[in-house]
C-alpha positions in Angstrom: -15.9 14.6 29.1 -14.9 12.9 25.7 -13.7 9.2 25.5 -10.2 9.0 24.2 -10.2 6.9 21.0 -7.4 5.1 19.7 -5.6 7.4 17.0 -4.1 5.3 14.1 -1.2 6.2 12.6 -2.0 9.4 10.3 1.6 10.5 9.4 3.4 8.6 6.9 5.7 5.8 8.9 9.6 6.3 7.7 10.2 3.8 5.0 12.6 1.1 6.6 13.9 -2.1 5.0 11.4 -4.4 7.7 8.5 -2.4 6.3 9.8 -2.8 2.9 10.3 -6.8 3.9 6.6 -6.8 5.3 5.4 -5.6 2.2 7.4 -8.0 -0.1 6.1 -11.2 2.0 2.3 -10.2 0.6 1.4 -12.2 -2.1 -1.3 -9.1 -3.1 -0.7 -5.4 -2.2 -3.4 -3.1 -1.6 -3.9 0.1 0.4 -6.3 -1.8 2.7 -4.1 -4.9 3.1 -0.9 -2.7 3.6 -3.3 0.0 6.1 -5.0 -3.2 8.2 -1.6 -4.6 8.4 0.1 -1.5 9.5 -2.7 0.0 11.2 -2.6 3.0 9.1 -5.1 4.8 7.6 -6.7 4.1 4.4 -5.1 7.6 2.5 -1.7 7.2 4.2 -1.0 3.6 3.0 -2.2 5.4 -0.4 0.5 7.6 -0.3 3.1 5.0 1.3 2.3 2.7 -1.9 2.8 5.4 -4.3 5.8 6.3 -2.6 7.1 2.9 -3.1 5.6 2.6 -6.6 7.8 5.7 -7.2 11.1 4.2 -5.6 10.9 0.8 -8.0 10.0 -1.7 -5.2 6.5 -2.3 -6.0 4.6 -2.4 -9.4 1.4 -1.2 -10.6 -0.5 -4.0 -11.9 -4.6 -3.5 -11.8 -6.1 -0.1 -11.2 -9.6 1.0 -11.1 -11.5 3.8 -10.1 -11.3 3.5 -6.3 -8.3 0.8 -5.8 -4.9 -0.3 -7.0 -3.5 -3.6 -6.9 0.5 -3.6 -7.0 3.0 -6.6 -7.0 7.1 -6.5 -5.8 8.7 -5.4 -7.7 10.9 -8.3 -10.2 
């Protein structure tokens, strides 16, 4: 019989203006700061950040070969 484990969130949450909000309120956004604060997984907040990188609400602003480091947005 297997345990259940808790599954985090591996689909990309919709992008609503709280999450936005959330996001805006961080002083520093990374993919692990935006997945422990979302409980998401590492490779979706990836793909959430690009997304927002994409959409003009966060900026690129330090990138090296495993992490980026994005600000809001001005």
């Amino acid at each position: 019989m297997m345990s259940e484990r808790k599954a985090s969130n591996v689909l990309m949450p919709e992008i609503k203006d709280d999450l936005i909000d959330e996001i805006k309120k961080m002083k520093v956004v990374t993919p692990f700061a935006v997945a422990s604060k979302f409980d998401l997984r590492i490779s979706v907040a990836k793909d959430l950040l690009e997304e927002l990188e994409r959409k003009k609400i966060i900026e690129l602003v330090s990138r090296s070969r495993k992490t980026k480091v994005y600000k809001v947005a001005a």
